[in-house]
Biopython code that builds the backbone (N, CA, C, O; Angstrom):
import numpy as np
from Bio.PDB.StructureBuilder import StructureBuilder

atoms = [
    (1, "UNK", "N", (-215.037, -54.154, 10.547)),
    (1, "UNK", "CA", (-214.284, -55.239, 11.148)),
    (1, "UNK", "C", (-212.771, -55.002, 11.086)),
    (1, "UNK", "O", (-212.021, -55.513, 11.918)),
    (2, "UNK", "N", (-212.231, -54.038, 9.859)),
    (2, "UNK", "CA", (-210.798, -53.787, 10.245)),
    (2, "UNK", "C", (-210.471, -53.492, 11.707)),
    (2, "UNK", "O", (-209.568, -54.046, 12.334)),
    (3, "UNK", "N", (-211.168, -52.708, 12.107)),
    (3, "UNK", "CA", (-210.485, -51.717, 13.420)),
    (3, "UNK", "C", (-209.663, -53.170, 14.541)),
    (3, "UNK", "O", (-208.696, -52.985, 15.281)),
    (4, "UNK", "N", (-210.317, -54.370, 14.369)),
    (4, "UNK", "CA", (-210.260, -55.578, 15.058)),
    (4, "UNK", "C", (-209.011, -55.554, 14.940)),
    (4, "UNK", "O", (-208.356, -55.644, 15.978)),
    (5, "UNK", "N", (-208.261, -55.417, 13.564)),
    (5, "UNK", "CA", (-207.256, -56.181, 13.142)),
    (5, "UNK", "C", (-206.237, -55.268, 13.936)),
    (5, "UNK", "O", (-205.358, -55.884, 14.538)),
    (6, "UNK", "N", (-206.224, -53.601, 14.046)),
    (6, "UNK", "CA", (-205.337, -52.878, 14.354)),
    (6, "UNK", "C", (-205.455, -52.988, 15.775)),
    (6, "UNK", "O", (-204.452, -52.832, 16.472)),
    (7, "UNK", "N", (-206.476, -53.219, 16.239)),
    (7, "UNK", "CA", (-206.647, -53.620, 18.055)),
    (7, "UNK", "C", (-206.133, -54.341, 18.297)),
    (7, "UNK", "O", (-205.351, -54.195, 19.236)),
    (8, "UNK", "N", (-206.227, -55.682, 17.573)),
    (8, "UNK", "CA", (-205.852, -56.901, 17.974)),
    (8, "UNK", "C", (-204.212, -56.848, 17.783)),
    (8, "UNK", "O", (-203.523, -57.842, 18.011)),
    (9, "UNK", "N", (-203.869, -56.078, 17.513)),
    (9, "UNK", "CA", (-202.544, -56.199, 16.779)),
    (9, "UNK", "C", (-201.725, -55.334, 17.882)),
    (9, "UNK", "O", (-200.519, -55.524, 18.041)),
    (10, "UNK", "N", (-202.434, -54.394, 18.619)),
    (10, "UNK", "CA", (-201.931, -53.413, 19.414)),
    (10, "UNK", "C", (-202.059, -54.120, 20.581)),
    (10, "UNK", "O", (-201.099, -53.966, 21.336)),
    (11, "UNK", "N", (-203.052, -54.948, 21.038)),
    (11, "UNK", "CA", (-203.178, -55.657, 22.464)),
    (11, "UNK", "C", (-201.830, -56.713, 22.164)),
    (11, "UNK", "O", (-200.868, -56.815, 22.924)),
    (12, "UNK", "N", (-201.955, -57.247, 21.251)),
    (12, "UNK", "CA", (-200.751, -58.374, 20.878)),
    (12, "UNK", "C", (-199.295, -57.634, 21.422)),
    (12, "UNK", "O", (-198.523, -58.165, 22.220)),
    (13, "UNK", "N", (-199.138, -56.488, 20.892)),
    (13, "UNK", "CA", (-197.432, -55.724, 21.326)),
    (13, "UNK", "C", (-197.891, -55.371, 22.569)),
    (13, "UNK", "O", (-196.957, -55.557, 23.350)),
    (14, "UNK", "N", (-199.124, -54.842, 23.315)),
    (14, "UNK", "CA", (-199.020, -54.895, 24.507)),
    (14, "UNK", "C", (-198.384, -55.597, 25.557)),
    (14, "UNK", "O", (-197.597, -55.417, 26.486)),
    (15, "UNK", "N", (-199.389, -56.895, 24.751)),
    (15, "UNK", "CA", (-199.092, -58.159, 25.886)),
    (15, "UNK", "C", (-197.848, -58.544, 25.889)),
    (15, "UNK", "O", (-197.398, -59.240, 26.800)),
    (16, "UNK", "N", (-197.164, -58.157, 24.914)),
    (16, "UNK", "CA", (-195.517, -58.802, 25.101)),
    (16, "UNK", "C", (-194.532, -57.936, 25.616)),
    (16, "UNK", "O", (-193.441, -58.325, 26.032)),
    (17, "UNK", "N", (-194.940, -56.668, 25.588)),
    (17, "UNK", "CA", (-194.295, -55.479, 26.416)),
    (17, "UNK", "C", (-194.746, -55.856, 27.953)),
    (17, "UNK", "O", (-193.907, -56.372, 28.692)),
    (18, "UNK", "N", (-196.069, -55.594, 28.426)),
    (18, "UNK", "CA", (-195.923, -56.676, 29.782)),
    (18, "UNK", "C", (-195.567, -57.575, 30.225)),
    (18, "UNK", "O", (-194.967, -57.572, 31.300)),
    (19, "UNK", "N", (-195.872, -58.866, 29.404)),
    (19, "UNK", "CA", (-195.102, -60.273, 29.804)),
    (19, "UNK", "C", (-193.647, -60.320, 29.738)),
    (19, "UNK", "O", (-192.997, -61.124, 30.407)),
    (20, "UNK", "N", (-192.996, -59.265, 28.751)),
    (20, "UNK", "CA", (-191.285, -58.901, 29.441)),
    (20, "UNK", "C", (-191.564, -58.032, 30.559)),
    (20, "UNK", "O", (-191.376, -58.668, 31.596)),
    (21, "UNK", "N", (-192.000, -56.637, 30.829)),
    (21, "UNK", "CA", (-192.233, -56.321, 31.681)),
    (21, "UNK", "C", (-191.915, -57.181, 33.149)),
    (21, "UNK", "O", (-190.842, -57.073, 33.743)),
    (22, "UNK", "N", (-192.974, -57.993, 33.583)),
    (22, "UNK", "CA", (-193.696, -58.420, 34.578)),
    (22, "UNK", "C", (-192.119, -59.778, 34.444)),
    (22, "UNK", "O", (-191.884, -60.252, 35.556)),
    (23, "UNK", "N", (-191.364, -60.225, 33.540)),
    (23, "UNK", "CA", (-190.809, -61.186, 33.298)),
    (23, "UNK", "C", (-189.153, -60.791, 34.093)),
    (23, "UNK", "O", (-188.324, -61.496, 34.667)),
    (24, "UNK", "N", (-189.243, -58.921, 33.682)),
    (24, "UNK", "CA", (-187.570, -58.526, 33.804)),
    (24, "UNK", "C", (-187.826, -57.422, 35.128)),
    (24, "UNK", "O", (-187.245, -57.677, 36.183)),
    (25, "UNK", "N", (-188.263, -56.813, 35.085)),
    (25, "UNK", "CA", (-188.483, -55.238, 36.166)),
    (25, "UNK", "C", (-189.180, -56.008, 36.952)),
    (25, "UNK", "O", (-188.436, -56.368, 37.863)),
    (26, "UNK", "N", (-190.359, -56.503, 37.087)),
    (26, "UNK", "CA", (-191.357, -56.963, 38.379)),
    (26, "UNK", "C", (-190.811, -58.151, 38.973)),
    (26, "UNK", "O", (-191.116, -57.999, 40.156)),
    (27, "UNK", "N", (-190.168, -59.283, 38.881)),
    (27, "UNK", "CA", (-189.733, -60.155, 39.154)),
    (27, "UNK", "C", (-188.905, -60.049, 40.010)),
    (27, "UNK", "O", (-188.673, -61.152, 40.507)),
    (28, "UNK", "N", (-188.259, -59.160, 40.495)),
    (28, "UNK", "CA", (-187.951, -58.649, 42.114)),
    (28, "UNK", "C", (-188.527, -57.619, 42.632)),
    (28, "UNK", "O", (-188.138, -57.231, 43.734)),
    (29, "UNK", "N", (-189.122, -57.238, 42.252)),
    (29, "UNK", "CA", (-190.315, -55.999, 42.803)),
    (29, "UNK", "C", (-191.757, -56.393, 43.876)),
    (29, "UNK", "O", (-192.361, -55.871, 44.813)),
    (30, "UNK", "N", (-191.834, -57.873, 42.895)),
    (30, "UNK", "CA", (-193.515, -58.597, 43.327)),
    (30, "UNK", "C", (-192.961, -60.047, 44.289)),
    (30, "UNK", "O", (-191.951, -60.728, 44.462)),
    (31, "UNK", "N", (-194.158, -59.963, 44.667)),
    (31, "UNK", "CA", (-194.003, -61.426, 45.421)),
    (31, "UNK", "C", (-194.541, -62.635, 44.731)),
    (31, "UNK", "O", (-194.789, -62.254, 43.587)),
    (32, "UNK", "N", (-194.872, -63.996, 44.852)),
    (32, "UNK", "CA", (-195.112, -64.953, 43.783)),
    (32, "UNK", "C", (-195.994, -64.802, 43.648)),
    (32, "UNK", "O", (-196.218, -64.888, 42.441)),
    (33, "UNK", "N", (-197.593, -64.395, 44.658)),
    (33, "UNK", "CA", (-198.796, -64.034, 44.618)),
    (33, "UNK", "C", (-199.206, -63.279, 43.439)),
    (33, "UNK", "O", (-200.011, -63.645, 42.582)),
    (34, "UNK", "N", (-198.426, -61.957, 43.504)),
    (34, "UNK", "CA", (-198.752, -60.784, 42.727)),
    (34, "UNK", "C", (-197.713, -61.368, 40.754)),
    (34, "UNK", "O", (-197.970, -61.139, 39.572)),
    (35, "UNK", "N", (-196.802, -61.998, 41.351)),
    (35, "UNK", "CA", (-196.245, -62.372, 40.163)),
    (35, "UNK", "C", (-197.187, -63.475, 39.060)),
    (35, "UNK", "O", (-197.151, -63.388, 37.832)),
    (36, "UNK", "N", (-197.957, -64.434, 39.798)),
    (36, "UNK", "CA", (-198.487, -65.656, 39.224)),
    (36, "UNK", "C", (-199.959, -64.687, 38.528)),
    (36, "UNK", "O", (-200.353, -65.080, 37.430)),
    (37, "UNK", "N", (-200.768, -63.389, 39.217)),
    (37, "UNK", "CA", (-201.620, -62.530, 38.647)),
    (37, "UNK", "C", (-201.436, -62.297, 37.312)),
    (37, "UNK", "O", (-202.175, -62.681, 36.406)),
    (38, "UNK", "N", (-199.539, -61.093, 37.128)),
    (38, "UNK", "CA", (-199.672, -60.864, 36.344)),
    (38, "UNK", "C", (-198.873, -61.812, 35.227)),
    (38, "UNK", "O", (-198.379, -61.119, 34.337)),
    (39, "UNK", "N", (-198.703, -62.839, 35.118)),
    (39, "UNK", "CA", (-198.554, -63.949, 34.473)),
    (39, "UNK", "C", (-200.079, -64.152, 34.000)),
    (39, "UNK", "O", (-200.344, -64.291, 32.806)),
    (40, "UNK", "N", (-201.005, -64.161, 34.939)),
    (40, "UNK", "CA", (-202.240, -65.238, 33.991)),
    (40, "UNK", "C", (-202.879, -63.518, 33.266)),
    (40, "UNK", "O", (-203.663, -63.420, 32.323)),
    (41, "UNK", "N", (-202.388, -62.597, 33.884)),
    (41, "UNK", "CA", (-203.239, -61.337, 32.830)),
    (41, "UNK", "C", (-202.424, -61.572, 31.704)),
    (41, "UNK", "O", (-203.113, -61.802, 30.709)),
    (42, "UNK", "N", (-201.225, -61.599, 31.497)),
    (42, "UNK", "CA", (-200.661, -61.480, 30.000)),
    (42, "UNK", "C", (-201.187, -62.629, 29.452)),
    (42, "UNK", "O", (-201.938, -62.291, 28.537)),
    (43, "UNK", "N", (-201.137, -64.305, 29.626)),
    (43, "UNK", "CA", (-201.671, -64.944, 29.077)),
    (43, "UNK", "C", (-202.732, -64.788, 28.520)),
    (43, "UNK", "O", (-202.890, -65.011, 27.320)),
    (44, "UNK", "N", (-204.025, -64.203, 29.635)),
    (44, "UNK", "CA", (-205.097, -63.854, 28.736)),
    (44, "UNK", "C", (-205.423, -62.851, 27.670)),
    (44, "UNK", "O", (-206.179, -62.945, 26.703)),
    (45, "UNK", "N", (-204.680, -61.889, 28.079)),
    (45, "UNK", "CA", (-204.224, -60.673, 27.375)),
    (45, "UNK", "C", (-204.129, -61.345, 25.919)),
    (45, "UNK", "O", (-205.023, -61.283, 25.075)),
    (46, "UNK", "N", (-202.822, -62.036, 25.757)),
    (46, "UNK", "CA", (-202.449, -62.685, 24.424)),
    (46, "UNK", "C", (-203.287, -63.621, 23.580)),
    (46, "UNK", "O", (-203.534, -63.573, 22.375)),
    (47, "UNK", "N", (-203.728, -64.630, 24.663)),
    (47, "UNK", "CA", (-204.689, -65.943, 24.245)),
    (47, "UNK", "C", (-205.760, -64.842, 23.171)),
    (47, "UNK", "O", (-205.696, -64.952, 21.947)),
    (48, "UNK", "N", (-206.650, -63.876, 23.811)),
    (48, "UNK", "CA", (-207.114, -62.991, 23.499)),
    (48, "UNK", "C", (-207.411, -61.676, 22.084)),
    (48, "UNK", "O", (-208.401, -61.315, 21.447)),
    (49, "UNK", "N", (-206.109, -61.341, 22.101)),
    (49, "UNK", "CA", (-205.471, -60.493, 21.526)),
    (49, "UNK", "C", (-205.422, -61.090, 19.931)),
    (49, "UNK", "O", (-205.708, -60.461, 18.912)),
    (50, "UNK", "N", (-204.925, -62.642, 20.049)),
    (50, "UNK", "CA", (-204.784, -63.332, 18.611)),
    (50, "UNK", "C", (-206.430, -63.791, 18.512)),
    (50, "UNK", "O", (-206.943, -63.461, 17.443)),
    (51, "UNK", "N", (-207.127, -64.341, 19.250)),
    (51, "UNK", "CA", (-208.587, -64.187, 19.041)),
    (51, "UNK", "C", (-209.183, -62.988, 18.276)),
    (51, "UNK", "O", (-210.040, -63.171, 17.411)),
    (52, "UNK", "N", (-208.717, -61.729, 18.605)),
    (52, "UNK", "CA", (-209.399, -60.605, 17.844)),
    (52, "UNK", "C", (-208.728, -60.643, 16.857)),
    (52, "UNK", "O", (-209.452, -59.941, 16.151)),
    (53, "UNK", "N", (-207.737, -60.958, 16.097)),
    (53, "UNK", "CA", (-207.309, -60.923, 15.101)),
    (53, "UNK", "C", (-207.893, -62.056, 14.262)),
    (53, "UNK", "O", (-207.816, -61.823, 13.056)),
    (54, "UNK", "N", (-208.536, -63.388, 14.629)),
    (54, "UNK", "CA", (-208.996, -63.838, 14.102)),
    (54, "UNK", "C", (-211.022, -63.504, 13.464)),
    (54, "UNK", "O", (-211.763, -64.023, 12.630)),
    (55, "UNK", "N", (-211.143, -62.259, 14.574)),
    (55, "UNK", "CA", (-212.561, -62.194, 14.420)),
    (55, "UNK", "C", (-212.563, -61.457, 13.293)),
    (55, "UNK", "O", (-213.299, -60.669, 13.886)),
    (56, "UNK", "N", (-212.441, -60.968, 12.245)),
    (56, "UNK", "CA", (-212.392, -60.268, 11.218)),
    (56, "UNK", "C", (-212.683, -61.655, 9.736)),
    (56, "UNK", "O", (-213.279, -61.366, 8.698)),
    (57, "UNK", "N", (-212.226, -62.766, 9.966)),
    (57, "UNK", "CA", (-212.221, -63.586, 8.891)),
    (57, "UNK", "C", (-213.839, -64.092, 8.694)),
    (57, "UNK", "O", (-214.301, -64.640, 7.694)),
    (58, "UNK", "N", (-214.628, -63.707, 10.074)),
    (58, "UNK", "CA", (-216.188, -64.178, 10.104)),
    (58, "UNK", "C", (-216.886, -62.508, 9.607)),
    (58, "UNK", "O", (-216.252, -61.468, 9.426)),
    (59, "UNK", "N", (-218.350, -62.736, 9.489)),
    (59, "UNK", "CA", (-219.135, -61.289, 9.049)),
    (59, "UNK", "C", (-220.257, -61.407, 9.954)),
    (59, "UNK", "O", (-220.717, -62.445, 10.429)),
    (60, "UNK", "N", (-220.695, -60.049, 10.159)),
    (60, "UNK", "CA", (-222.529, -60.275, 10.824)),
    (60, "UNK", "C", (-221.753, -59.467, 12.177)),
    (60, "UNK", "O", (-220.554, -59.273, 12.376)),
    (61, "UNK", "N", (-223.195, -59.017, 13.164)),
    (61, "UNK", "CA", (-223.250, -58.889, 14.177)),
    (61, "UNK", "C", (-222.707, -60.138, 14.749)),
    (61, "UNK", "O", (-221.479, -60.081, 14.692)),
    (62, "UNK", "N", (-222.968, -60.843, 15.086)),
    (62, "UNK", "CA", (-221.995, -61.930, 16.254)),
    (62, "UNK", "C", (-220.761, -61.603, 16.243)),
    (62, "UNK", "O", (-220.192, -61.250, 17.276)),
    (63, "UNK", "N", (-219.962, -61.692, 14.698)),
    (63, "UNK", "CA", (-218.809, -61.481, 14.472)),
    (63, "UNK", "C", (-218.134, -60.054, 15.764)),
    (63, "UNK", "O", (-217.476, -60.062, 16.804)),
    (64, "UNK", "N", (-218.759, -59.058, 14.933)),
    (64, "UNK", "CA", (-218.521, -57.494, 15.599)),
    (64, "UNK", "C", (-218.597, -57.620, 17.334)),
    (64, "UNK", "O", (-217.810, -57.097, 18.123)),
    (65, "UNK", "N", (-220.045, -58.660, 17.735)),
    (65, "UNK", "CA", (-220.202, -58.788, 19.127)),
    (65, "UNK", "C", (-218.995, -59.443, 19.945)),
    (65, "UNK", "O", (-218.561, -59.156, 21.061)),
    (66, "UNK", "N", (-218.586, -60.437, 19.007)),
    (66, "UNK", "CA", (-217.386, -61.443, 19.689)),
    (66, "UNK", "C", (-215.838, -59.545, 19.472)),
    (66, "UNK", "O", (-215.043, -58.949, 20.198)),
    (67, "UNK", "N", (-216.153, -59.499, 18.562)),
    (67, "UNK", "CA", (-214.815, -58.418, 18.922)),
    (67, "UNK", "C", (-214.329, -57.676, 20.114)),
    (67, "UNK", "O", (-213.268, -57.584, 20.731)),
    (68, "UNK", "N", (-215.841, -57.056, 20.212)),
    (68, "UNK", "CA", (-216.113, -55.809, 21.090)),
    (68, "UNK", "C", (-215.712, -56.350, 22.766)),
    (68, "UNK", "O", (-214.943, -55.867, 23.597)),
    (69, "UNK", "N", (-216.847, -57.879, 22.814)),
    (69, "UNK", "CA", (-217.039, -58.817, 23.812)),
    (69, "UNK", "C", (-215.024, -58.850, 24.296)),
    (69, "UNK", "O", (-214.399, -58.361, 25.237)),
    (70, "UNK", "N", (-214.702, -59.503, 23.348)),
    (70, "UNK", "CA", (-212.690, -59.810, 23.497)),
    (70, "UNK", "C", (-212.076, -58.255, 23.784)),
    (70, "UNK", "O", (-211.063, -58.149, 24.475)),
    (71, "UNK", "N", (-212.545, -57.400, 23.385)),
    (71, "UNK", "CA", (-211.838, -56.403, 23.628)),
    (71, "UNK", "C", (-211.893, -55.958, 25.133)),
    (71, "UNK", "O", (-210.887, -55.939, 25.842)),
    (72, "UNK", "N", (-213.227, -55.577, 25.594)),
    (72, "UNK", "CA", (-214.020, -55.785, 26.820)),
    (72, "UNK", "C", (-213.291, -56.119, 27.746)),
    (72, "UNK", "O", (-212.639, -55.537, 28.613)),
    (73, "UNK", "N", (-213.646, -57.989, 27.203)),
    (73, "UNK", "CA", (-212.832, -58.793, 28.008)),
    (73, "UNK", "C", (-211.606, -58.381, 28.830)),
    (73, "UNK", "O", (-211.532, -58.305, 30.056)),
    (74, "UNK", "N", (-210.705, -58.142, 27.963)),
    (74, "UNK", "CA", (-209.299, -57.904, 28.289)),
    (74, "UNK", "C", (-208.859, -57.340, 29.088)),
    (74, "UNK", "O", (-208.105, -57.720, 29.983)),
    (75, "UNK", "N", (-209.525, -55.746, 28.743)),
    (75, "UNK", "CA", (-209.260, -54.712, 29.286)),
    (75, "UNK", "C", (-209.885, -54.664, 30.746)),
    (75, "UNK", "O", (-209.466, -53.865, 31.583)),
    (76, "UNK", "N", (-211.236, -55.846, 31.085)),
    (76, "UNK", "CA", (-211.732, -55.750, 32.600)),
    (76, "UNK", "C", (-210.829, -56.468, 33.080)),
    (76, "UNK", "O", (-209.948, -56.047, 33.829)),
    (77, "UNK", "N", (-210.995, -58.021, 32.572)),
    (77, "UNK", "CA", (-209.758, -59.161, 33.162)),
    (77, "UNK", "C", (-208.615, -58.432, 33.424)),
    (77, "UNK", "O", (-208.422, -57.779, 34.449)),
    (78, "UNK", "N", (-207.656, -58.578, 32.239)),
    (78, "UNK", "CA", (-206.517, -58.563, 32.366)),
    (78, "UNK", "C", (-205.581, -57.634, 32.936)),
    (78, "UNK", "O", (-204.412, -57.664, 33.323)),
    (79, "UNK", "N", (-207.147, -56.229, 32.789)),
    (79, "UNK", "CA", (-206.276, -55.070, 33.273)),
    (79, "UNK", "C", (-206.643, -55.105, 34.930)),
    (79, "UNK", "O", (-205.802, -54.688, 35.726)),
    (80, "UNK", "N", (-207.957, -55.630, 35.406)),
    (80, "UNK", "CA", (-207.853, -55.639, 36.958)),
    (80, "UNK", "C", (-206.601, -56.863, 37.319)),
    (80, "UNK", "O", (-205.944, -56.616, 38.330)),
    (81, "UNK", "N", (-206.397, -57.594, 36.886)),
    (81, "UNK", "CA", (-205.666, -58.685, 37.320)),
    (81, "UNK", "C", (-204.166, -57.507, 37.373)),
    (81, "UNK", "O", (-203.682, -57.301, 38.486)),
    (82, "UNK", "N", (-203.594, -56.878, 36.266)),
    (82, "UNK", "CA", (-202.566, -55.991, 36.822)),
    (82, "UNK", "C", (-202.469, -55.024, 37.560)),
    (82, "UNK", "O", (-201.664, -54.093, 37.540)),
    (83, "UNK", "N", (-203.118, -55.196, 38.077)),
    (83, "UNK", "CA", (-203.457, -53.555, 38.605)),
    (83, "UNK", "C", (-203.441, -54.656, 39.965)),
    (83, "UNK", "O", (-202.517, -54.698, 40.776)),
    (84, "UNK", "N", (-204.548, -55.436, 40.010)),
    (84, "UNK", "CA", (-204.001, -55.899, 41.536)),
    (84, "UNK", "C", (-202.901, -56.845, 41.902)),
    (84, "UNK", "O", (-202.766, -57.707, 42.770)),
    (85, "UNK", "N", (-202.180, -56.384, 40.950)),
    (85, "UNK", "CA", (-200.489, -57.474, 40.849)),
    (85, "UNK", "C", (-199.782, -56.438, 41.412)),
    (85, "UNK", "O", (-198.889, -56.669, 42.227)),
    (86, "UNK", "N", (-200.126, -55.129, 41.016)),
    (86, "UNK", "CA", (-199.423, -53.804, 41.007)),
    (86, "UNK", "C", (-200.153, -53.545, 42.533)),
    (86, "UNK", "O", (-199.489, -52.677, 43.100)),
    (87, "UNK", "N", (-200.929, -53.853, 43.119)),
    (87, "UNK", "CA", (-200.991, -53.420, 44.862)),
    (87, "UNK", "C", (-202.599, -52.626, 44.919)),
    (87, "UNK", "O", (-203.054, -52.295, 46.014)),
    (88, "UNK", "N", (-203.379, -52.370, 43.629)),
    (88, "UNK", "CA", (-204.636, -52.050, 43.984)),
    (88, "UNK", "C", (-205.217, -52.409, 44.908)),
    (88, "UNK", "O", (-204.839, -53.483, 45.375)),
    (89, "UNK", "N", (-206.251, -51.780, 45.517)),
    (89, "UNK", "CA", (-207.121, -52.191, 46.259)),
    (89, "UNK", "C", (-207.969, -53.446, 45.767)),
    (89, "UNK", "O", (-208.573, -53.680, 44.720)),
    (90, "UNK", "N", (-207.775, -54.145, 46.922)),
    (90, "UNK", "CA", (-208.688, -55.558, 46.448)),
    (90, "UNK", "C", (-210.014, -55.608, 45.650)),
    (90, "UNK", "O", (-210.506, -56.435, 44.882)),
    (91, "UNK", "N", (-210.394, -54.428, 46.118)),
    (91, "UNK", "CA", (-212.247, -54.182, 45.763)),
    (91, "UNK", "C", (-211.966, -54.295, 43.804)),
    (91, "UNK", "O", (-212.724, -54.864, 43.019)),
    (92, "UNK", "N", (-211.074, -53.791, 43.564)),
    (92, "UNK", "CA", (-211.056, -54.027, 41.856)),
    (92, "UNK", "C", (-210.862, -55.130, 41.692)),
    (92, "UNK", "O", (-210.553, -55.317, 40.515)),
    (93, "UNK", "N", (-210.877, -56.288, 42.434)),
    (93, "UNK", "CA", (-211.020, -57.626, 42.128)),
    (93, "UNK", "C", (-212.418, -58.027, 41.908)),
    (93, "UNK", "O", (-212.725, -59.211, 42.044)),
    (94, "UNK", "N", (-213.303, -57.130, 41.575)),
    (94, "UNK", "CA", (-214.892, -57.744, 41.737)),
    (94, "UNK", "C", (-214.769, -57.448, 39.925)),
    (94, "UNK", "O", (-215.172, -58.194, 39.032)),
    (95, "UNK", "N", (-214.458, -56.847, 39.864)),
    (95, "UNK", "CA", (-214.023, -55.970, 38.083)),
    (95, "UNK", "C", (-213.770, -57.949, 37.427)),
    (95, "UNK", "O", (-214.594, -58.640, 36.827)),
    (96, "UNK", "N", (-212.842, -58.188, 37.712)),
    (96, "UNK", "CA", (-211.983, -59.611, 36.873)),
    (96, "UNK", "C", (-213.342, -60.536, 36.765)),
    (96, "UNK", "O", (-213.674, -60.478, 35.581)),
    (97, "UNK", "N", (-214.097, -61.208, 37.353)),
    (97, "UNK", "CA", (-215.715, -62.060, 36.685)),
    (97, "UNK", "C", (-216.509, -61.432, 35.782)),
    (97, "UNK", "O", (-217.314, -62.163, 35.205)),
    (98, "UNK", "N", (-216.508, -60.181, 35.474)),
    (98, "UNK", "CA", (-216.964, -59.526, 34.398)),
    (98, "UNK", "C", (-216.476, -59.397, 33.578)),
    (98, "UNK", "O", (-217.083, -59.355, 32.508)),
    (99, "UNK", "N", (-214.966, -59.250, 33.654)),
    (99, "UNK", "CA", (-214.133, -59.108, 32.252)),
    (99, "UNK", "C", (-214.322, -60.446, 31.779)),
    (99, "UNK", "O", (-214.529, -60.584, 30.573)),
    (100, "UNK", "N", (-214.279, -61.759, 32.742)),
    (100, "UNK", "CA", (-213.962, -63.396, 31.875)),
    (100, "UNK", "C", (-215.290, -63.296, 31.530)),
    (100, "UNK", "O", (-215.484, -63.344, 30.315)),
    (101, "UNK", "N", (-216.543, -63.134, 32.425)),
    (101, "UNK", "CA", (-217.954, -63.665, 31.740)),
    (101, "UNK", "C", (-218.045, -62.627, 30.034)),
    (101, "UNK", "O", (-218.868, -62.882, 29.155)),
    (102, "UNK", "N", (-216.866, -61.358, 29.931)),
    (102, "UNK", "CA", (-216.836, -60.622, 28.275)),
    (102, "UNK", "C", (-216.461, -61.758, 27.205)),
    (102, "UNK", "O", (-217.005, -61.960, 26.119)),
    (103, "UNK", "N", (-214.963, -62.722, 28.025)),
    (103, "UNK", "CA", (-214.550, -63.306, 27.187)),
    (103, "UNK", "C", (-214.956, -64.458, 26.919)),
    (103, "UNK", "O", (-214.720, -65.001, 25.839)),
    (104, "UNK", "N", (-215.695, -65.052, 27.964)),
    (104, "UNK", "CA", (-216.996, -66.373, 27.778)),
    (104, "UNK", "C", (-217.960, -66.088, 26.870)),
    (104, "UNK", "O", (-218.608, -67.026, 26.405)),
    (105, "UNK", "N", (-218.171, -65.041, 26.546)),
    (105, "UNK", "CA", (-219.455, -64.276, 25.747)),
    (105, "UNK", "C", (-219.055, -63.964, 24.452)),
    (105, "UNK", "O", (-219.781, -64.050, 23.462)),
    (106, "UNK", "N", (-217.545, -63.493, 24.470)),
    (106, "UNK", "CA", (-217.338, -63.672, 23.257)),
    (106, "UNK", "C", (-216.591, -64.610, 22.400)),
    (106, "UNK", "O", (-216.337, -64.403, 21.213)),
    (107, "UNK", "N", (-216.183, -65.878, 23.219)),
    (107, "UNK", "CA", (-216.483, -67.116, 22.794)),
    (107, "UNK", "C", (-217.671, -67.864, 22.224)),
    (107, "UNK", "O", (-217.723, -68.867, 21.512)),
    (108, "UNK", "N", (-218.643, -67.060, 22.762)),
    (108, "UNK", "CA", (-219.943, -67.943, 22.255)),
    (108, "UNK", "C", (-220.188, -66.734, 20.990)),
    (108, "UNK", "O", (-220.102, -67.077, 19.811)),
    (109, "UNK", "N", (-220.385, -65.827, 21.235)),
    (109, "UNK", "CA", (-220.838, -65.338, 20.321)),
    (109, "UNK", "C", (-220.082, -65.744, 18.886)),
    (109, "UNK", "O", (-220.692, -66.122, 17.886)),
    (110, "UNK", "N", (-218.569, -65.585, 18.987)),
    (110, "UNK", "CA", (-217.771, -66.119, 17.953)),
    (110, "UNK", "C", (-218.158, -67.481, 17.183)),
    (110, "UNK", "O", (-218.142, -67.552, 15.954)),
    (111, "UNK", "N", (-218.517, -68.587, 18.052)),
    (111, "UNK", "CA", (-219.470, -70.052, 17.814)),
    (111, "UNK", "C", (-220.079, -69.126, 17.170)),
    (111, "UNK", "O", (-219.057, -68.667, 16.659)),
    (112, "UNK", "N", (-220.962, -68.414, 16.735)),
    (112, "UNK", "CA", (-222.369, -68.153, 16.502)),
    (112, "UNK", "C", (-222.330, -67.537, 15.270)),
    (112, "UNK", "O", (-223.137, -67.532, 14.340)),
    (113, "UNK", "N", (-221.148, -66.967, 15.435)),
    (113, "UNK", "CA", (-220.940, -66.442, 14.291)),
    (113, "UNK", "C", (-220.483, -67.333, 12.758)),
    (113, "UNK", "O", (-220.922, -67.387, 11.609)),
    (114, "UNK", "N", (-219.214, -68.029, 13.625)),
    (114, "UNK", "CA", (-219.108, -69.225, 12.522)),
    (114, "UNK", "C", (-219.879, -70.418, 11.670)),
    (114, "UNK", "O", (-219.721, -70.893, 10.545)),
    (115, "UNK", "N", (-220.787, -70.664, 12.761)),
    (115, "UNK", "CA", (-222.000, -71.303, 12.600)),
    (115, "UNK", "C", (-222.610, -70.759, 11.053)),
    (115, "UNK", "O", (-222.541, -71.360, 9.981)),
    (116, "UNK", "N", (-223.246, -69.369, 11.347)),
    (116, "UNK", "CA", (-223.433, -68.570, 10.310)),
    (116, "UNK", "C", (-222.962, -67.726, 9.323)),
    (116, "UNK", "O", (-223.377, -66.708, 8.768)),
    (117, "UNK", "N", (-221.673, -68.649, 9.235)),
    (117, "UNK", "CA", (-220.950, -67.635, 7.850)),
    (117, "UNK", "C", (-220.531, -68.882, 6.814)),
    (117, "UNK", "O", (-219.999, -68.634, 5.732)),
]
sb = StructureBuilder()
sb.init_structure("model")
sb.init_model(0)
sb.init_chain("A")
sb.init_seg("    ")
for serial, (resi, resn, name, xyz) in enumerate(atoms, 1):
    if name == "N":
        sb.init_residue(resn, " ", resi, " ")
    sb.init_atom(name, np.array(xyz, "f"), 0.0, 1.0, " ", f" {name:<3s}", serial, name[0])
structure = sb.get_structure()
């Protein structure tokens, strides 16, 4: 369950290196469309990010599942959501309902876990 803590800790400086990012350089680069994207990827990114840092205080498979699930998450969500902020092809927009149904999943699983610790 450490590895959570150093992930979670690395998505965390991520997300704030993008959300300045996307805040100082992209903000005349993007249009409001592509700007309001990568706004809700860093949010989730972060919302996220401190979630995995909290999954380490529970034990058990659920625990590990909710990690993996948030990590998942992120990286489908948050990273198709930049990428099509950044001008990808639309088709990687089918990617972003799989990354949230990671982080819906590892919401529950996290419930499940707490439940049982």
């Amino acid at each position: 369950m450490k590895p959570f803590l150093a992930i979670g800790a690395l998505l965390g400086a991520a997300a704030v290196v993008l959300g300045a990012f996307g805040a100082h350089a992209l903000k005349t680069r993007l249009d409001g469309e592509a700007l309001s994207l990568w706004q809700t990827a860093v949010q989730y990114h972060f919302w996220h990010a401190l979630a995995l840092l909290a999954t380490p205080r529970l034990a058990g498979a659920w625990a590990k599942a909710a990690g993996w699930l948030f990590v998942g998450g992120v990286v489908l969500f948050s990273g198709s959501l930049y990428a099509l902020a950044l001008g990808a092809p639309r088709a990687v927009g089918m990617v972003t309902p799989v990354g949230g149904l990671a982080l819906i999943l590892g919401w529950l699983a996290f419930a499940v876990a707490a439940i049982r610790a």
